[in-house]
Structures are given as structure tokens and as C-alpha cells.
C-alpha positions in Angstrom: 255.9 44.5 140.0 252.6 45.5 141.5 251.1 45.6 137.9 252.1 41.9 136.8 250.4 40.4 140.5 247.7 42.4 139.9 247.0 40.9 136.2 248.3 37.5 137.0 246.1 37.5 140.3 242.7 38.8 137.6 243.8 35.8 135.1 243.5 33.2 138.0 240.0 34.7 139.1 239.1 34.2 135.4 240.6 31.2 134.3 239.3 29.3 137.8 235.4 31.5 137.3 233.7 32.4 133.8 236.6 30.8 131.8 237.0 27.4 132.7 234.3 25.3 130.0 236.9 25.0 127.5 239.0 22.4 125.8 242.4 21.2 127.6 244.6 22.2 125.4 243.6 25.7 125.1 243.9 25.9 129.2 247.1 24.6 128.7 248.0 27.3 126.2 246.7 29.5 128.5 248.9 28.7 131.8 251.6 28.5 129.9 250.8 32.1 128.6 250.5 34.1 131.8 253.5 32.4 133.2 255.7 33.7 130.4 254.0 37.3 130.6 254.7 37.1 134.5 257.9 35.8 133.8 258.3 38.7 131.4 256.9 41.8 132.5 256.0 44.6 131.4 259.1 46.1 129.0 261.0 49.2 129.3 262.7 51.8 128.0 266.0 50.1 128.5 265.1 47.3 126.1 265.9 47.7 122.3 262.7 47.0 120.6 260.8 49.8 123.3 263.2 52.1 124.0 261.6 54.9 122.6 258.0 53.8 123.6 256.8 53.8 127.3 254.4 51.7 128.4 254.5 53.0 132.3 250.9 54.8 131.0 249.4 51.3 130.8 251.3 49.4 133.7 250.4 52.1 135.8 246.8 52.3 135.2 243.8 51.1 136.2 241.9 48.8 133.8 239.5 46.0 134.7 239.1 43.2 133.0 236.1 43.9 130.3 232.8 43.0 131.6 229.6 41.9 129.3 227.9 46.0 127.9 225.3 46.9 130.5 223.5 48.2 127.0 224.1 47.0 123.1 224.1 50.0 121.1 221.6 50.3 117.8 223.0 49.8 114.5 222.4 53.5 114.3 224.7 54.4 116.6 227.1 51.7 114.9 226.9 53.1 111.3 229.4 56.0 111.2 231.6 52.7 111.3 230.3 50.2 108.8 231.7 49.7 105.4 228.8 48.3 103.8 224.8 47.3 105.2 225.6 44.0 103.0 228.2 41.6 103.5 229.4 39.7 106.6 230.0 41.5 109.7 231.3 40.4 113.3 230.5 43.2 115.9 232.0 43.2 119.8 231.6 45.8 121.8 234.1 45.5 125.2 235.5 42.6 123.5 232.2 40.4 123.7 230.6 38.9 120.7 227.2 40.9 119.4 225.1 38.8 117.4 222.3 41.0 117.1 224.9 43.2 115.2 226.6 40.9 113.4 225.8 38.9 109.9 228.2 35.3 110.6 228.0 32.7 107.9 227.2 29.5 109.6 231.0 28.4 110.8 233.1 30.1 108.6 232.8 34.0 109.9 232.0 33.5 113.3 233.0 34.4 116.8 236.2 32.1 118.0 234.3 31.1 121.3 231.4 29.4 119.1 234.1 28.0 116.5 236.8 26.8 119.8 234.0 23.7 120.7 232.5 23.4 117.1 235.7 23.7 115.1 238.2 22.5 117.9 240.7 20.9 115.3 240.8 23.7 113.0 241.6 26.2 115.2 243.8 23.5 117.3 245.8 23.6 114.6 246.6 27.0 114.2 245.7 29.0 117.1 249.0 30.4 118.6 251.5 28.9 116.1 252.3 32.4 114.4 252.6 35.1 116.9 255.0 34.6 119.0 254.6 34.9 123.2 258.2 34.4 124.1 259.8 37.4 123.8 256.6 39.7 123.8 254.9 40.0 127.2 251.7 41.9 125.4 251.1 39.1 123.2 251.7 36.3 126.2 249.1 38.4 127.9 246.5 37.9 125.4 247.2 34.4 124.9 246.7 34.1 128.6 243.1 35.5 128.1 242.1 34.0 124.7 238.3 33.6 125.2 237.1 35.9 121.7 237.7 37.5 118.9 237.1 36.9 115.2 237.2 33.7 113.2 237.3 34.1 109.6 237.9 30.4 107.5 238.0 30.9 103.2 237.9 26.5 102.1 240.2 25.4 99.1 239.5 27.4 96.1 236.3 29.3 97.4 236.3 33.4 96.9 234.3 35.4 99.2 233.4 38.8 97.1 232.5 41.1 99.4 235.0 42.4 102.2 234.6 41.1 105.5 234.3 43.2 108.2 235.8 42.8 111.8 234.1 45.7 114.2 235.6 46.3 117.7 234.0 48.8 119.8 234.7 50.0 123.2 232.2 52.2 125.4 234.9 53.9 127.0 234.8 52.3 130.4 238.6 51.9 131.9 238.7 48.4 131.4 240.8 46.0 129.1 240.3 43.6 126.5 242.2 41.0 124.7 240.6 40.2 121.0 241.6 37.5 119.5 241.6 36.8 115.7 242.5 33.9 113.5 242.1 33.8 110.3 242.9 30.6 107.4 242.5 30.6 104.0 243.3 27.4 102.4 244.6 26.7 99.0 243.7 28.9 96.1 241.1 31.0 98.4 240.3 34.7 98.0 239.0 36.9 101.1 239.3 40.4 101.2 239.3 41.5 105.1 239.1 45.0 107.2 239.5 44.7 111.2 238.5 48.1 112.8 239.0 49.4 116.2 237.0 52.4 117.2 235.3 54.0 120.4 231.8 55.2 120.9 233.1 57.7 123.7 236.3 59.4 124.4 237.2 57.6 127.7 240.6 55.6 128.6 240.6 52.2 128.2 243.2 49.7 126.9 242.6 47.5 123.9 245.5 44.2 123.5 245.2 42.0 120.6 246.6 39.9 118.5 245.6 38.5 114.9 247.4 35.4 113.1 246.8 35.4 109.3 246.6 32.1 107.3 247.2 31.5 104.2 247.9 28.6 101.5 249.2 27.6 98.7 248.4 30.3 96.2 245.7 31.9 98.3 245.2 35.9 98.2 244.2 37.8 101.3 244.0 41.9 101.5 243.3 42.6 105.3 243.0 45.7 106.4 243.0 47.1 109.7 242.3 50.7 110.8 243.2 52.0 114.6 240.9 54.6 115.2 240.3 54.8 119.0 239.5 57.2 121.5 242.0 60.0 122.3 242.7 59.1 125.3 243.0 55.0 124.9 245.9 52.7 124.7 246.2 50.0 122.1 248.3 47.5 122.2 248.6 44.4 119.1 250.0 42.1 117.1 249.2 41.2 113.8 251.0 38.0 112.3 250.8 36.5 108.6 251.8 33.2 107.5 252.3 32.4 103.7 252.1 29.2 101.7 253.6 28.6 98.2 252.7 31.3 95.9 250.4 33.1 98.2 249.8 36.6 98.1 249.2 39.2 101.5 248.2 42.5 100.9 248.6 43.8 104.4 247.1 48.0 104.9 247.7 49.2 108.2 246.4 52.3 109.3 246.7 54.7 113.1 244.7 57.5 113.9 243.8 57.3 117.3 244.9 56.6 120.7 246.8 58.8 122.9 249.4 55.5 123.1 249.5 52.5 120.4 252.2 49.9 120.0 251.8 47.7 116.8 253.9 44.5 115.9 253.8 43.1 112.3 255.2 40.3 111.4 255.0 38.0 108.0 256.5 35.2 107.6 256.5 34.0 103.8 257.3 30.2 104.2 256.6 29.2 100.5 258.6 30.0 97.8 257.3 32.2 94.9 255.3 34.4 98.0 254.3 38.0 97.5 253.2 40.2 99.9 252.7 44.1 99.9 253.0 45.8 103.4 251.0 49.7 102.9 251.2 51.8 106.2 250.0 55.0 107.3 249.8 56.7 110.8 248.9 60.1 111.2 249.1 61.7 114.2 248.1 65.4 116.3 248.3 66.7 119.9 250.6 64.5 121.7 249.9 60.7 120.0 252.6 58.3 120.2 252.4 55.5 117.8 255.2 53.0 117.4 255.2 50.4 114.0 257.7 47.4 115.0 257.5 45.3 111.4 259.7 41.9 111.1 259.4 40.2 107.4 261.1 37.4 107.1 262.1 35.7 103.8 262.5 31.6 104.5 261.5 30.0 100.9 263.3 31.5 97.9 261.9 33.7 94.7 259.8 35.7 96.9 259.0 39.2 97.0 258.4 42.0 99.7 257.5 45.4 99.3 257.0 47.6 102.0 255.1 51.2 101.9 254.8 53.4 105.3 254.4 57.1 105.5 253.3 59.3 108.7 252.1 62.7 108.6 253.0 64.3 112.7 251.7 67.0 113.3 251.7 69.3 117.1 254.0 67.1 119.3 253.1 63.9 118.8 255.7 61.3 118.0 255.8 58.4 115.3 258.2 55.5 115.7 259.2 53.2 112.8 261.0 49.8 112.9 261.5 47.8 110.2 263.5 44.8 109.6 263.9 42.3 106.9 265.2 39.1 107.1 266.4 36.9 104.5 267.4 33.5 105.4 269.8 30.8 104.0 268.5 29.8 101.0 266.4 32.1 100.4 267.4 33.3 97.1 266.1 35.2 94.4 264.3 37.6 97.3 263.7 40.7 96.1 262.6 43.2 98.8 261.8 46.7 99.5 260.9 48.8 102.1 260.5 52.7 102.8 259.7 54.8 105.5 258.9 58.4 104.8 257.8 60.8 107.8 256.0 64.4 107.3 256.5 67.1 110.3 253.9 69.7 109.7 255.1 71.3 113.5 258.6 72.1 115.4 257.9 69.9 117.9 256.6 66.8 116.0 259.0 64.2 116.1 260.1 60.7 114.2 262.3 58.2 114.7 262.9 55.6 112.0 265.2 53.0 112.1 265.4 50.9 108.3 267.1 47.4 109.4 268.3 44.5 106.8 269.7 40.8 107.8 270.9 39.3 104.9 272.2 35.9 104.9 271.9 34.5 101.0 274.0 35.8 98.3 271.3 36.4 95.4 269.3 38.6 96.3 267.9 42.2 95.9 267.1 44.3 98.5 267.5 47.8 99.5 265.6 50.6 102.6 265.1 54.1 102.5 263.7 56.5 105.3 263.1 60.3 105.6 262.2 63.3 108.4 261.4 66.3 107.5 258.5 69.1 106.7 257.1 69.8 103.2 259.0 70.3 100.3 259.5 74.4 100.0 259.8 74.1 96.5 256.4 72.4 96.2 254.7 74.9 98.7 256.4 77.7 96.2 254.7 75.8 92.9 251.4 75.7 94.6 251.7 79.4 95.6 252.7 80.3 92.4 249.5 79.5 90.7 247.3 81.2 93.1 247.1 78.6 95.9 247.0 80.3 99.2 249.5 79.2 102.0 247.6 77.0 104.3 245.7 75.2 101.4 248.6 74.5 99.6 249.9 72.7 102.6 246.7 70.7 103.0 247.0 69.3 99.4 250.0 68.5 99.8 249.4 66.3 103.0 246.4 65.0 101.6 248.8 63.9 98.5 251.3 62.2 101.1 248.7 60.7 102.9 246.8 59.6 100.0 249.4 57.9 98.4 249.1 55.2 100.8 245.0 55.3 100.6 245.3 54.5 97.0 246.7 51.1 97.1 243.8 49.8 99.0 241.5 48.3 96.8 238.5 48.0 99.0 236.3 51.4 97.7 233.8 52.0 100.8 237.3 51.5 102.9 239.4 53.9 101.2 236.2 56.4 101.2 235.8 56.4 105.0 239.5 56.8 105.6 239.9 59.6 103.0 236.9 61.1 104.5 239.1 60.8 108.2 242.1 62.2 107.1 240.2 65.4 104.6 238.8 65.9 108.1 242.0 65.8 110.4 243.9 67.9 107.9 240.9 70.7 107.9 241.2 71.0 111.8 245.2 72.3 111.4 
């Protein structure tokens, strides 16, 4: 395929130009990486886990690999995307590392290309363990062009108050990037994490990254990431957590931009007595496509899984939902949950949701749900009945179904912003 040479052929210009001052081992993980993705390919529609996503938009298109911002914007023009003035920040814009933007904390929130040389055996250890490459071209091609992204380490027993903050920005060009996150937390840490993607134009672009969450024994991490890109971009990721012995993951996930995003989740709690909450929401206009793949797999026993995703569809856009739970031998005493519950506010709005379970112990609770379909009549009727007009009544109850969701997040300038995003999106139906 023309579109695999063409991205192998950019990853040998880099890797042989700009990329080569780094450590063996990560230009072994590297080669390795862009031979499975060439190996791979892009996938298709004929494939299980895509068939009802394309991805021809993005093979077929003409992205660059990211060059360095000819200009940095101001924190001005930054703000409309900041949680707090406070608190640690890392900002990229086009996938490069902007310190004038940023607040890092000496080598504990810092950009991964500072941390690969000064913190080699840290992130030796972990970098690439989690998210797998073998089966997922996207997440090969990253690997292939690891160079930065976020690093976020919480030591044994230290609690970081204030929620960090993970900005990438794109100026629009048509070019792509590959962020690359890792974050630990070692035993009995606390962190509190939001990773944003957002645009400061309305060009086409394609954004690929991948994130691989670390944590110990009885460590407590809420991340949060918010999709919020252009219109008319393409994003593309991976997110994938790791637990340790009585660790708990609050994951929040939440799409509202791009004309095309894929997103794979994936937790994996290893430790027994593991809890982790999975809260999603995508809501979508015009003709979005947005397609949630989530894999949580139960290997330890007496831990627990619950799983929250609602979209809200509106025009002819189209949501896709896959979720599967996995419960290996041994793993007893899981107890997990997971919903999926889709709103059509138009005729031509369309979901596809597809509840999987793979059970293979014999003491266990777990059940799935999923629904499609348009407002409740009889709660559009109660609403009118007290004097509500039509089209409001159908904006609170959206806001409700969306806000559901919002409410779990425990982050306050967070679930401000978004409620702001979604009061907005609902009062332009």
C-alpha cells in the first residue's frame, strides 16, 4: 500500500536525521515498531474490531510529519483551555514540548524526551510494556515515532493535590503527530490527571497517541482525558492502565471533536482487591464518527469493574461502542459491570453497540446492558405538562443524560469547562 511506504519511507528519514541521539534500546523499540506497523497495515473494514469504522480518510490523506511551530502562541490565546493558572502544566503544540507554557516539576512532570536520558531506567522499565503493538498497526505506528509526550512520575506514598494537566494543541496544519505519555505512580501514591486534546484552528490534521497508565500497590489515579479537536481532524489513540494490588483507576473519557476518532482502552487490573471505574461520554453532531473499543481484563481475583458510557448523536453522525470484559482463571470473586446507553436526538443519527463478556472462573458477578433509541416520550410529556416548552424540555433532558456522566468527575474546574461544552453544543440544536 502506497500509504504504508510512504510512512515507513518518513520514519527512516527521521529515525536516520533529527531522531537518532537516543538510547539503544529505545531504537530498538523503535525498528521493531515500524516493521510490525508495515507488516500490519492499515486495517479495514473486513476486520472485526474496525468493521464499522473506516480509516481510508486517514490512509488516504496527506499528513506530514509535525514540524517544530513557526510561532508559540501566548497564554492568552491558550487559556480558553486551561483548568487552573496554578498547578503543573505540560503544553505541546504540533506534538513539541513548550516550556515557556508549561510549569514541570523538576523530573517528575516533565516532557519524556528530557526524562528518556535523565530517567533512562525508569522509563526503560515501563515504556511499551502496556499497550500492545501487535495486533494494532496505530499504536505500532506511534511506537515507531516515540520521541515526546508527557511524563508524569507520583514516588511511594507522595499525593500531588492539585490536578495535573496534559495540554496538546495543534495549529491546524495537515500534518501528524504521535504523543506519547507514560505515566507511574508507585505504591500508595495519589495524582489526579486530565490529558486534553484541542485545536487552535479548524484545519485537518491527524493526531495518534498512545498513553500507558502505572499504577501500584494501593495507589489512586483519576485521569481524565477530553477529545476536543478540530471539526475536520482525525484522532487516533490508545489509552492503557495497569493496576497493582489494591489500586484504584478512575478512568473519564470524553469525545467531542473530530470529524473521525478511534479510541482503544484497555485496563488490565493485575493485583487482586483492584478497583477501577471506567465513566465515558461522546457526543456527537453533523457527520462525527467516534468509535470506543474498551478491553478490561480481570487477572487477580476480588476485584471490581464498573463501567459507565453514554452518547448523545445527534444529525448523522455515528457512535460506535465495544466493550469487552475478560475474566481470567482464577480470577474470582470479580464483580463487574458495564453499560452502554446511546441517545438519537435525529432520524439519521446512528449507534452501534456491541456489550461482550469472556468469562472463564466460576465465582463471579458480572452482567452488560446497552440501549438505542430517542428520548423517553413520557418524559418529554412530564416536562410539557408543567409548562416546559418542546425544545427546552428536550435540552434538559440531554443535558441530564449527558450530565450524568459529568458528575462522577471529581475534578471541579474540569467538570465546569465540559458542562460549559456540552450547555453550548445542546443550545446550537
Amino acid at each position: 500500500m502506497v500509504a504504508v511506504e510512504r510512512l515507513v519511507g518518513a520514519y527512516n528519514t527521521w529515525a536516520t536525521n533529527g531522531a537518532s541521539e537516543v538510547p539503544e534500546w529505545l531504537k530498538d523499540m523503535r525498528s521493531g515498531a515500524i516493521a510490525r506497523f508495515e507488516s500490519l497495515g492499515f486495517p479495514n473494514m473486513k476486520q472485526e474490531a474496525w468493521r464499522f469504522t473506516s480509516v481510508a480518510p486517514i490512509a488516504e490523506g496527506s499528513f506530514e510529519q509535525a514540524k517544530p511551530p513557526a510561532r508559540i502562541p501566548t497564554l492568552e490565546e491558550i487559556r480558553p483551555f486551561l483548568l487552573l493558572e496554578a498547578g503543573y502544566r505540560l503544553v505541546f503544540v504540533d506534538g513539541f514540548f513548550q516550556r515557556a507554557l508549561s510549569t514541570p516539576f523538576f523530573d517528575d512532570v516533565q516532557s519524556l524526551a528530557h526524562v528518556v536520558t535523565h530517567r533512562q531506567d525508569l522509563v526503560r522499565q515501563h515504556l511499551g510494556k502496556y499497550a500492545a503493538t501487535e495486533d494494532r498497526p496505530f499504536s505500532a505506528l506511534n511506537t515507531a515515532f516515540v520521541n515526546d509526550g508527557a511524563f508524569v512520575h507520583v514516588p511511594a506514598k507522595a499525593t500531588i493535590a492539585e490536578p495535573i494537566q496534559l495540554l496538546f494543541l495543534a495549529s491546524g496544519k495537515p500534518a501528524v503527530t504521535h504523543p506519547r505519555n507514560l505515566v507511574v505512580l508507585d505504591r500508595e501514591a495519589r495524582a489526579s490527571i486530565v490529558e486534553t486534546y484541542a485545536s487552535l484552528s479548524h484545519g485537518a490534521y491527524w493526531t495518534n497517541s498512545v498513553t500507558e497508565i502505572v499504577v501500584g500497590e494501593a495507589a489512586r489515579v483519576d485521569y481524565h482525558r477530553v477529545q476536543r479537536e478540530s471539526p475536520g481532524a482525525y484522532h487516533v489513540a490508545a489509552t492503557q492502565t495497569h493496576q497493582g494490588r489494591d489500586s484504584t483507576v478512575n478512568l473519564h473519557m470524553v469525545a467531542f471533536g473530530a470529524a473521525l476518532a478511534r479510541h482503544d482502552i484497555g485496563a488490565v487490573l493485575a493485583g487482586p482487591g483492584g478497583r477501577l471505574i471506567l465513566n465515558g461520554l461522546y457526543l456527537l453532531a453533523s457527520q462525527q464518527h467516534a468509535d470506543h473499543h474498551t478491553t478490561i481484563d480481570h487477572a487477580a481475583d476480588h476485584c471490581e469493574s464498573h463501567e459507565y458510557f453514554n452518547g448523545v448523536l445527534d444529525d448523522k453522525s455515528r457512535g460506535v461502542f465495544t466493550g469487552r470484559i475478560i475474566v481470567r482463571p482464577g480470577a474470582q470473586k470479580t464483580d463487574s459491570k458495564q453499560t452502554n446507553n446511546n441517545l438519537l436526538l435525529s432520524t439519521d443519527a446512528h449507534a452501534d453497540s456491541q456489550p461482550q463478556l469472556e468469562i472463564y472462573a466460576d465465582d463471579v458477578k458480572c452482567t452488560h446492558g446497552s440501549t438505542v433509541g430517542p428520548l423517553d416520550p413520557r418524559a418529554l410529556f412530564y416536562l410539557r405538562s408543567r409548562g416546559i416548552g418542546e425544545h427546552e424540555a428536550q435540552q434538559l433532558l440531554t443535558y441530564g443524560f449527558a450530565a450524568e456522566i459529568l458528575g462522577r468527575m471529581e475534578v471541579a474546574p474540569l467538570r465546569a469547562q465540559l458542562d460549559g461544552i456540552v450547555r453550548g453544543r445542546l443550545a446550537e440544536q
